[in-house]
C-alpha positions in Angstrom: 15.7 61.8 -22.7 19.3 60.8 -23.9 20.3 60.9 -28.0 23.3 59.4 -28.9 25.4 57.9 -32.2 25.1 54.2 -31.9 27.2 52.6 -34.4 26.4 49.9 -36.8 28.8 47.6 -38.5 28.2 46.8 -42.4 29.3 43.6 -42.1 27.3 40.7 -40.2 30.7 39.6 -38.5 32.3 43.0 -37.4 36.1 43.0 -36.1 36.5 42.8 -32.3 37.6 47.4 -32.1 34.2 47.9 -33.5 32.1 45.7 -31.9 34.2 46.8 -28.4 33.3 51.0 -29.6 29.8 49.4 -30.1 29.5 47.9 -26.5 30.7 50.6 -24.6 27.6 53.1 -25.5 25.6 50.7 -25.9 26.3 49.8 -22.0 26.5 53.4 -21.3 22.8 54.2 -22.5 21.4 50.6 -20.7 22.4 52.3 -17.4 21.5 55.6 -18.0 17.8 53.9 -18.9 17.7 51.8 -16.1 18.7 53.9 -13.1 21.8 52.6 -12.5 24.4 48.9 -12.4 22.0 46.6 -11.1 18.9 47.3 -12.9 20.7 47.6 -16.3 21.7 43.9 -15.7 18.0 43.7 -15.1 17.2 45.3 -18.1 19.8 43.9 -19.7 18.7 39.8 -19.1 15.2 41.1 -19.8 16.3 41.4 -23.0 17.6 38.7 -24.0 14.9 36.7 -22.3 12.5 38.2 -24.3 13.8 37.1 -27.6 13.3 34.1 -29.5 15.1 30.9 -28.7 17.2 30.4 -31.7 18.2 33.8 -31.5 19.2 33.5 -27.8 20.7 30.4 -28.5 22.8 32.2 -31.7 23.9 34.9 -29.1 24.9 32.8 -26.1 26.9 30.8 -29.0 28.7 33.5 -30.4 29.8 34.9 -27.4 30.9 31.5 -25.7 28.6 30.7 -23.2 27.4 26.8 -22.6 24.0 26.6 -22.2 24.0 23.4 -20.1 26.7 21.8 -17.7 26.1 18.2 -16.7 28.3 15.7 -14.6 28.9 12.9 -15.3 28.9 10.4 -12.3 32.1 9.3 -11.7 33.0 13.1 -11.5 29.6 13.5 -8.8 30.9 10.8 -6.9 34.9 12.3 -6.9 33.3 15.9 -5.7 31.4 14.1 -3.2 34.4 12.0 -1.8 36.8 15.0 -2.3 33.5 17.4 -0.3 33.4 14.5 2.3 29.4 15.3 1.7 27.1 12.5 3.1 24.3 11.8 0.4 21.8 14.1 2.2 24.6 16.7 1.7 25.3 15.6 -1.7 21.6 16.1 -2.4 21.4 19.4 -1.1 24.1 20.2 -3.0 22.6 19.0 -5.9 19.9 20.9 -5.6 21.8 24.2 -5.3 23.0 23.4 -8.5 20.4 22.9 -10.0 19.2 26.3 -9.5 22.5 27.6 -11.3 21.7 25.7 -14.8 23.7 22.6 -13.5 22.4 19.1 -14.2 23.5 15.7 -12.3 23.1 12.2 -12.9 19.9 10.8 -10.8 21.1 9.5 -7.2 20.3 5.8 -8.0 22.6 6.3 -11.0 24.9 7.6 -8.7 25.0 4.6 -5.9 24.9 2.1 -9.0 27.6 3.5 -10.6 29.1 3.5 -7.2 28.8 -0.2 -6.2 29.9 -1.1 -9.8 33.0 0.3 -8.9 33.3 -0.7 -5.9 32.2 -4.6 -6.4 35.2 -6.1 -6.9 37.3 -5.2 -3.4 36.1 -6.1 -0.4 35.6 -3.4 2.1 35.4 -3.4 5.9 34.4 -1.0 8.6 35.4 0.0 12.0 34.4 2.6 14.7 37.7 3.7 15.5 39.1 6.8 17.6 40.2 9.9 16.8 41.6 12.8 18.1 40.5 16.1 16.5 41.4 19.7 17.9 38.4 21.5 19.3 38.6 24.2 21.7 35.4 25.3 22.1 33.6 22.0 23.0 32.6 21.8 26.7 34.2 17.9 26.8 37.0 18.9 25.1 40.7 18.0 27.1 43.4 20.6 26.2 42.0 21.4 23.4 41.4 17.9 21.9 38.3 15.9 21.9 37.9 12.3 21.1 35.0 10.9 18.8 34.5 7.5 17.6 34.0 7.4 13.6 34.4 5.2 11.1 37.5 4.2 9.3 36.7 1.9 6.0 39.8 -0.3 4.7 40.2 -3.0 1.8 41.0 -6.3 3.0 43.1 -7.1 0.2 44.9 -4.7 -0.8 47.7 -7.0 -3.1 44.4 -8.0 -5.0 42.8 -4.3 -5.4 45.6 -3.5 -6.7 46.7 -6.3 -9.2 42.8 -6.2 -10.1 43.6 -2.0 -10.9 46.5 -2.2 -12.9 45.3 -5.5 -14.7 42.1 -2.7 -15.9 44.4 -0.1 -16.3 46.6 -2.1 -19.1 43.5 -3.1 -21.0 42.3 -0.1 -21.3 45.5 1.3 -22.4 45.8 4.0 -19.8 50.2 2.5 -18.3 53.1 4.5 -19.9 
């Protein structure tokens, strides 16, 4: 068994040097109770799970911490370009995620948010050739190997790009 002074501010709202000399026995005694790091971080989210929402929710907000992240889809679909994730990667992904507290739009937001954007160019696609560097594949040529993959292109570019800054004025967004 371990005794010690805690100590207890008068004042709902404490100033940050007591409630810091509060924390640090405080964190002392959770690991001396649990056995050791780990299981007072255990402990520790035991804790707090085991209180009432509003009182969970009053903690997390004091101390700063969001209780959900979401994306919105225009940012899913730049993390996805930016990942060069297919959508079965993008899914998996999502999924992940999901595990961490993170919430997406639904895929079929996604793709209509996606062809909403992308309905007023006109794209086109060809299996071109390209050289990457790849040393340890068995067809490889000094090093290199060629795949075919495809390379997507507007076909009028002028117009994309009229069409962009012609959006980009209404909405206020040209210096």
């Amino acid at each position: 068994m371990y005794l010690m002074k805690v100590r207890k501010a008068r004042k709902p709202d404490a100033a940050s040097p007591l409630k810091r000399k509060r924390a640090g026995p405080m964190a002392k005694y959770r690991k001396l109770t649990a056995g050791g790091n780990q299981s007072a971080t255990v402990q520790h989210s035991s804790e707090l799970k085991s209180l009432p929402t509003h009182t969970r929710l009053s903690i997390c907000d004091r101390a700063g911490v969001m209780q959900k992240v979401k994306f919105s889809c225009k940012d899913q679909l730049a993390m996805k370009t930016a990942m060069k994730m297919t959508w079965a990667q993008s899914q998996t992904h999502r999924r992940f995620l999901h595990k961490l507290g993170i919430s997406y739009e639904s895929e079929k937001t996604q793709r209509s948010v996606r062809e909403h954007l992308l309905s007023s160019c006109k794209l086109s696609c060809n299996m071109m050739q390209f050289w990457e560097k790849d040393e340890l594949h068995p067809n490889s040529t000094c090093g290199m190997l060629q795949r075919d993959a495809p390379a997507v292109f507007i076909e009028n570019l002028p117009e994309f790009v009229t069409m962009l800054l012609d959006e980009y004025e209404k909405a206020g967004k040209l210096v």
